[in-house]
C-alpha positions in Angstrom: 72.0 60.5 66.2 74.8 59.5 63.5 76.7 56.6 64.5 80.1 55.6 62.3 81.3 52.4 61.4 85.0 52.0 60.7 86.0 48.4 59.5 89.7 49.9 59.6 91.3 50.6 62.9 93.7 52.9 61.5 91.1 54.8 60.1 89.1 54.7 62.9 92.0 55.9 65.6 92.6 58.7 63.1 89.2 60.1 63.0 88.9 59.7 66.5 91.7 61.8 67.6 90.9 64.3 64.8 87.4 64.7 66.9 89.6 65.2 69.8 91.6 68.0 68.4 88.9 69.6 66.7 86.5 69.8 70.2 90.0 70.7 72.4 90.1 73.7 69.4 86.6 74.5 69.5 86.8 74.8 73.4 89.8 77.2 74.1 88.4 79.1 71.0 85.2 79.8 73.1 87.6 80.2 76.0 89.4 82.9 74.4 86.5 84.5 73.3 84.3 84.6 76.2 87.4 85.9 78.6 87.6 88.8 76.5 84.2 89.5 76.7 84.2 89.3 80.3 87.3 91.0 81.3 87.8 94.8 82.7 90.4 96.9 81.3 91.6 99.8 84.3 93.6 102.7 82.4 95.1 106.1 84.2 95.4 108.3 81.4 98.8 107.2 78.9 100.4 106.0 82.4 100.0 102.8 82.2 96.6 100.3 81.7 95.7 96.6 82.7 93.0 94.2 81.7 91.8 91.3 84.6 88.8 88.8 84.7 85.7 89.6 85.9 85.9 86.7 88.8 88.5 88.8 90.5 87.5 92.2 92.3 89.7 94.8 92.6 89.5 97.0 96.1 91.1 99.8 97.7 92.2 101.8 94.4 94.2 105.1 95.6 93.4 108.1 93.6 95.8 111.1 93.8 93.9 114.3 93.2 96.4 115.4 90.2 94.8 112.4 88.2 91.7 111.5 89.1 89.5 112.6 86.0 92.4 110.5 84.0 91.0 107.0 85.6 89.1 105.4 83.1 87.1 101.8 83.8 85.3 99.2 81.5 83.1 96.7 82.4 81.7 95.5 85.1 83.9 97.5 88.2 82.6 100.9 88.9 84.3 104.3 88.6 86.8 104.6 92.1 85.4 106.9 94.3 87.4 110.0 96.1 87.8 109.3 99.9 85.0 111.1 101.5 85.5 113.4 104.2 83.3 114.4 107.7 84.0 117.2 109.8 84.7 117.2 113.7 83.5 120.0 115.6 84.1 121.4 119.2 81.9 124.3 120.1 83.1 124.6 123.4 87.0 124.1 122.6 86.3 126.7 119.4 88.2 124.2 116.9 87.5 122.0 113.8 89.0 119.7 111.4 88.0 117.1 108.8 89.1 113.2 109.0 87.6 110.4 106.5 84.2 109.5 106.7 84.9 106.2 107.1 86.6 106.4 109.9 85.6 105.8 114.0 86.3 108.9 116.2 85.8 109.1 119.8 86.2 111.4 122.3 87.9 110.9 125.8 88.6 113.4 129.3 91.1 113.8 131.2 90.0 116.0 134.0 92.5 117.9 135.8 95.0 117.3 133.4 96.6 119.7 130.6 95.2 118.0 127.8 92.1 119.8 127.4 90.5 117.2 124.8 91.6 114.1 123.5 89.8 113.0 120.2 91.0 108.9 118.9 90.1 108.0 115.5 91.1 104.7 113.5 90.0 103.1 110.2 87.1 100.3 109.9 90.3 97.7 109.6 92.0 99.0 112.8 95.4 99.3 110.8 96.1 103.2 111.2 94.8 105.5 114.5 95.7 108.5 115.3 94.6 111.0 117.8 94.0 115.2 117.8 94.9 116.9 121.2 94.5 120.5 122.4 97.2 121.7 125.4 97.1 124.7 127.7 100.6 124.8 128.8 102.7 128.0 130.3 105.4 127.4 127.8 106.6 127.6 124.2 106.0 125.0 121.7 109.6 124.7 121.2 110.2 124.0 124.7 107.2 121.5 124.8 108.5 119.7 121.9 112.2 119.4 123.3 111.3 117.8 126.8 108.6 116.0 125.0 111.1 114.4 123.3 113.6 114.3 125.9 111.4 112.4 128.5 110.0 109.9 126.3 110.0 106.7 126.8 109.8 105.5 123.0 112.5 103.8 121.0 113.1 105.4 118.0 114.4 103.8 114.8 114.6 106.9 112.9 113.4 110.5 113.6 113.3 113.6 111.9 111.6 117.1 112.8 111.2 120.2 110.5 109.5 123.2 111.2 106.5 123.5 108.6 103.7 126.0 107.7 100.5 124.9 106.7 98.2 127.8 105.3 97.9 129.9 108.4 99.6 127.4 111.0 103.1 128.3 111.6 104.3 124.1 113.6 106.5 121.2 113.3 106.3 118.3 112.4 107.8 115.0 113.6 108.1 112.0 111.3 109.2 108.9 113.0 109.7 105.1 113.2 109.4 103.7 116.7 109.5 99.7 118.3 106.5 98.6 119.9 106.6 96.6 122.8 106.6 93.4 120.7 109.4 94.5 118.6 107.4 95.7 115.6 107.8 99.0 114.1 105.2 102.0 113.9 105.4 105.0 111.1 104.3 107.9 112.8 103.5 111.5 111.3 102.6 114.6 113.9 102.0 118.2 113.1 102.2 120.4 116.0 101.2 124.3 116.1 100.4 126.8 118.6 97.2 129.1 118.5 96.7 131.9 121.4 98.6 130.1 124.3 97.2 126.3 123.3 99.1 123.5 121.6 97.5 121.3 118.9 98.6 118.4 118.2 97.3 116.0 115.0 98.9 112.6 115.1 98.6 109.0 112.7 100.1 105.9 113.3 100.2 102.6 111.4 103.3 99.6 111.0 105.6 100.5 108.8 104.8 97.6 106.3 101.3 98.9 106.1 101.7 102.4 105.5 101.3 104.0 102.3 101.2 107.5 100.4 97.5 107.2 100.7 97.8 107.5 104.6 100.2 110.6 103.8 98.0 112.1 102.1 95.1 111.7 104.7 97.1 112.5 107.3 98.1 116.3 105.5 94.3 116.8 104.7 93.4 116.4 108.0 96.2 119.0 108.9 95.3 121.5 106.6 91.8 121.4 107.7 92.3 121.7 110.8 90.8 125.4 112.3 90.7 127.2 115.4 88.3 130.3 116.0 89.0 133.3 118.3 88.4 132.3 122.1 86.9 134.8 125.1 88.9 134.6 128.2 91.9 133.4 127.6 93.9 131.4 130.8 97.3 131.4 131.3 97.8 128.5 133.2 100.7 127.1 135.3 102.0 123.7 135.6 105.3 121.3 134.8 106.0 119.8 131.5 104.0 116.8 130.6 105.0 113.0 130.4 104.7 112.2 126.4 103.5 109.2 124.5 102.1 108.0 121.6 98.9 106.0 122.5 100.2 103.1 120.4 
């Protein structure tokens, strides 16, 4: 241990707050130097790129499929994986369709009605749902979709329909903004299309403050997955048009 004597204040203050100055320099030096080291730097190709410290974590990283191979990551996060995808299968109703893997999906009758099966499905965060539905009705899909529309009971903040083909589905689709009962509002996307005298109907709803491309995106993969096979003995049923909602 080396202990200094100063017989002269001034000298003595001097020295002192060099000591000062010359540890507060040695510290942010180290400072500097050990937040480089333990930083991550997240690029997407010459799009843009951003460094962060390690204490933070970084979740929920949307990767379109035009630039995935571009996403590059150092350190200690791991390479973003693409959203992984399960497929739902009905046998009996001859019809299939993927939806994320994360996602809950269940299954619900309504006997006697003309919804021949009703399939709910939401995320792990219960933000978005959405629901699948196959109809035997005696009508066109244009007429379903007009006194659908007609007799619901929603209140619409916007809504727009267009009539859209999707591979081999010739539909519609209805994008909308409703008010829930509390007075929030709901984005809503539903594809509609008609195979051998049944409706289909693919539907996702979250708020509209939480919705995102992502969702979009989800929502038109599940659409374009979505298959029907060739069924035997084919009904033509009769019956009035149905009362519409949204399950919200």
């Amino acid at each position: 241990m080396i202990v200094i004597i100063f017989k002269d204040i001034k000298k003595k203050v001097i020295s002192s707050l060099v000591m000062v100055l010359l540890w507060a320099t040695i510290y942010f030096s180290a400072g500097v130097i050990f937040q480089n080291i333990f930083m991550f730097n997240l690029s997407i190709g010459n799009l843009f790129s951003f460094s962060c410290p390690s204490h933070l974590e970084i979740h929920n990283i949307f990767i379109n499929d035009r630039v995935d191979d571009a996403i590059t990551v150092s350190s200690n996060i791991s390479q973003p994986e693409r959203q992984k995808f399960s497929t739902y299968t009905s046998l009996k109703g001859k019809f299939s369709f993927k939806y994320p893997s994360a996602f809950s999906v269940i299954e619900k009758e309504f006997p006697g009605s003309e919804i021949l099966y009703h399939i709910d499905f939401s995320d792990n965060q219960n933000v978005i749902h959405g629901l699948v539905q196959v109809w035997e009705i005696p009508y066109s899909l244009n007429d379903f979709l007009n006194n659908s529309k007609e007799t619901s009971n929603l209140e619409f903040k916007s809504f727009k329909s267009a009539q859209v083909k999707v591979d081999d589905k010739d539909g519609y689709l209805w994008d909308y903004v409703i008010y829930s009962n509390d007075n929030n509002t709901y984005k809503a996307l539903e594809y509609f299309f008609e195979k051998e005298g049944r409706i289909y109907r693919v539907s996702m709803f979250a708020p509209e403050a939480q919705w995102s491309k992502a969702d979009e995106n989800t929502f038109w993969k599940m659409v374009k997955s979505f298959e029907v096979r060739e069924r035997k003995n084919k009904t033509s049923p009769t019956s009035s048009f149905p009362y519409y909602s949204t399950s919200l």
